[in-house]
N, C-alpha and C positions, 0 to 999 in steps of 0.2 A: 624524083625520089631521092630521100636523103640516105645513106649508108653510112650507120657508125663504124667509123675503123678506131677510137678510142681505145687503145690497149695503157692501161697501169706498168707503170716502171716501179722499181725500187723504191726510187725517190719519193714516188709518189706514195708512196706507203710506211716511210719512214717512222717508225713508232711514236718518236718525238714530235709530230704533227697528225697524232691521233687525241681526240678529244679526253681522251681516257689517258693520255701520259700527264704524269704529276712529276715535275724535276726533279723532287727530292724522294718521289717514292717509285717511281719509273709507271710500269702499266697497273691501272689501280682496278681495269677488269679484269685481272687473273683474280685479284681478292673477292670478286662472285664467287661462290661457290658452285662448284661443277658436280655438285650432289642435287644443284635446282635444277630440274627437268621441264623447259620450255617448248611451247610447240610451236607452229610456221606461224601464226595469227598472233604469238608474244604472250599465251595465257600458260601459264601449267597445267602443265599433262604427266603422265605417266606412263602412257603407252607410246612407246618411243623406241631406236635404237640404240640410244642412250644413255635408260632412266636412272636415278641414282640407288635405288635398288633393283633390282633387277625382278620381275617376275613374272607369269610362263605367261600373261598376257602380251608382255612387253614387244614390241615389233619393230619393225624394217622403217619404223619413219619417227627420225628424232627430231631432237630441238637445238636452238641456236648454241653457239662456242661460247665461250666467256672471252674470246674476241670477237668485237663486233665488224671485223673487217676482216677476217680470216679469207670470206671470197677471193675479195679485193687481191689480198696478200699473195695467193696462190697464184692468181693471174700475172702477179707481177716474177713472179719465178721465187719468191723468197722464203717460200713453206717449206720445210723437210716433211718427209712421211709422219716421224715419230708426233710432229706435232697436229699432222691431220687429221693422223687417227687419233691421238690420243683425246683431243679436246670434240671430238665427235663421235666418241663410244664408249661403254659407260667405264665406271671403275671396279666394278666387280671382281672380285678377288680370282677369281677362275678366267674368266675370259679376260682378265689384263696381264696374266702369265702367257696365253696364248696369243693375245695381240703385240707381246713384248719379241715372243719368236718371229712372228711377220717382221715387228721392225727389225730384229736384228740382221735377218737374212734378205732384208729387200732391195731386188736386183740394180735399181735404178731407173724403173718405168713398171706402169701398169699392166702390161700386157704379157700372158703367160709365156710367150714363145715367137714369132717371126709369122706362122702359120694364124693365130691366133687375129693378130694385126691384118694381114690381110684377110681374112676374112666379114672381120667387121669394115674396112675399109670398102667392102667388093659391093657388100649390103648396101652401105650407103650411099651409093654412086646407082646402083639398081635402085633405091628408093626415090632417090631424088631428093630437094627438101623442099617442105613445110612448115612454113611457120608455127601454125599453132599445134602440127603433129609432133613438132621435133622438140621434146623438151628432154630435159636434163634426166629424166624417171626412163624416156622413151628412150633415151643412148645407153643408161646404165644397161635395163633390158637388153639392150642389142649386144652391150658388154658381155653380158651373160650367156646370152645363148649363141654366142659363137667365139666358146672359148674353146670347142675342141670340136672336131666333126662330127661328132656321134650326134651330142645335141644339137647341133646346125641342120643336118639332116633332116631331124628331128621337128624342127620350128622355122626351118627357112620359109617354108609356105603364111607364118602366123603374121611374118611381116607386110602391113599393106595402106595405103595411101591416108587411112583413119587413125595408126597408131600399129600398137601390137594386140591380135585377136589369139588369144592361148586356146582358146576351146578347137584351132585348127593342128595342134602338136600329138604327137603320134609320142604318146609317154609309154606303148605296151613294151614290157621286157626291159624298159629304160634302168641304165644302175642308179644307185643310192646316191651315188656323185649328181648326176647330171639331175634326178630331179630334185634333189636340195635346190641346185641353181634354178631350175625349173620353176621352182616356188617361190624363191627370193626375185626374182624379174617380177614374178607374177605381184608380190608384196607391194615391190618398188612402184611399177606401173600400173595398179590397177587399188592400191591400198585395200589390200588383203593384210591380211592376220596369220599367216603360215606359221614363217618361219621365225621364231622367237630371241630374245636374248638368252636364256635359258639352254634350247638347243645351240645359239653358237658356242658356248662353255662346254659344249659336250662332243668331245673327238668321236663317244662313236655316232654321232648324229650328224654332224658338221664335219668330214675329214679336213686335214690340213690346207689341200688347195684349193676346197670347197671355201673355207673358210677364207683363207688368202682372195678368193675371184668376188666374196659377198662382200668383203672390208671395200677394195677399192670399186667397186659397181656402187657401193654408199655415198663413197667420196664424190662419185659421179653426180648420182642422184641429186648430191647437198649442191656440191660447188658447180657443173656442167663439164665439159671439155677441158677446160682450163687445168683439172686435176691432173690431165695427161703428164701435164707438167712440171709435177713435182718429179725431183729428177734425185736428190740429195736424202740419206736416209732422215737424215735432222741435225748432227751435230751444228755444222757451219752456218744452219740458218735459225740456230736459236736463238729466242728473244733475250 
């Protein structure tokens, strides 16, 4: 059995040896415009988390960046936040007032707290892995619901060798917080239709670290683990 341990360096990502840099005009895929809404199979879509207009269909699964190496880029450590979220959620005049306070105040890692970390750390060591369980939808989820105890509690039984099973979550008396997150895992992992673009523009729908736990659980969803990574809000690592 072969084991990729291939990880992306810097170098190996150098903008200058991206098919899309033009010497005299530097990256010529930022000139895409980020108003076109693509989906995972390359066709346009509009129900996304993304879309360039925003509307109450609009949902938890966008489309590619206007770079086409953004993964890549991430993995290799050279993504700030600002540029994660920004090229991976939409521009809508409301929710990019609100995604602008995330970047401004973001702490230097995904994870809400120390308590938070371990707990998703404890999961996945009880889970064990699976290949075709473990995908990038399946960790955001896990992201989610064990950002605080309440919802852990809550959904630690949903976790189990097929995926994540939500019809086992005990959501009675649950708050507004926790099942927003409740429904954005459920979006992520199961491509439901909950939780909107629309509601995340809306503070009393989405509160702030609802919103802050649904931004980077996206970034999971898109990129995998690798997003852990982004460490920098964005200035140093802009293009």
């Amino acid at each position: 059995m072969y084991i990729n341990t291939f990880k992306y360096t810097p170098k190996d990502v150098s903008c200058q040896l991206c098919t899309e840099y033009v010497k005299k005009l530097g990256c010529t895929s930022s000139s895409q415009s980020p108003l076109i809404s693509v989906s995972a199979d390359g066709e346009n879509c509009d129900r996304s988390l993304a879309p360039p207009l925003p509307t109450k269909s609009a949902t938890l699964r966008g489309p590619r960046t206007s770079c086409p190496w953004l993964a890549e880029r991430i993995e290799a450590g050279v993504v700030g936040y600002r540029e994660a979220v920004l090229e991976t959620f939409s521009h809508d005049r409301r929710l990019f007032q609100r995604l602008n306070l995330l970047i401004k105040h973001y702490p230097g890692c995904l994870w809400s707290n120390e308590q938070h970390e371990r707990r998703m750390q404890y999961q996945c060591a009880v889970q064990g892995y699976r290949r075709r369980r473990d995908t990038n939808a399946y960790y955001a989820a896990m992201y989610l619901l064990t950002s605080n105890d309440d919802i852990y509690r809550r959904t630690a039984n949903c976790f189990c060798k097929d995926g994540v099973e939500f019809g086992y979550a005990v959501l009675k008396n649950t708050s507004p917080h926790n099942y927003a997150l409740f429904m954005a895992a459920r979006d992520l992992c199961d491509k439901t239709e909950a939780v909107t673009m629309a509601d995340l523009a809306e503070p009393e729908i989405i509160d702030p670290e609802a919103l802050h736990l649904i931004v980077n659980a996206t970034l999971i969803a898109r990129y995998g683990l690798a997003a852990f990574q982004i460490r920098a809000r964005g200035a140093e690592y802009e293009r």
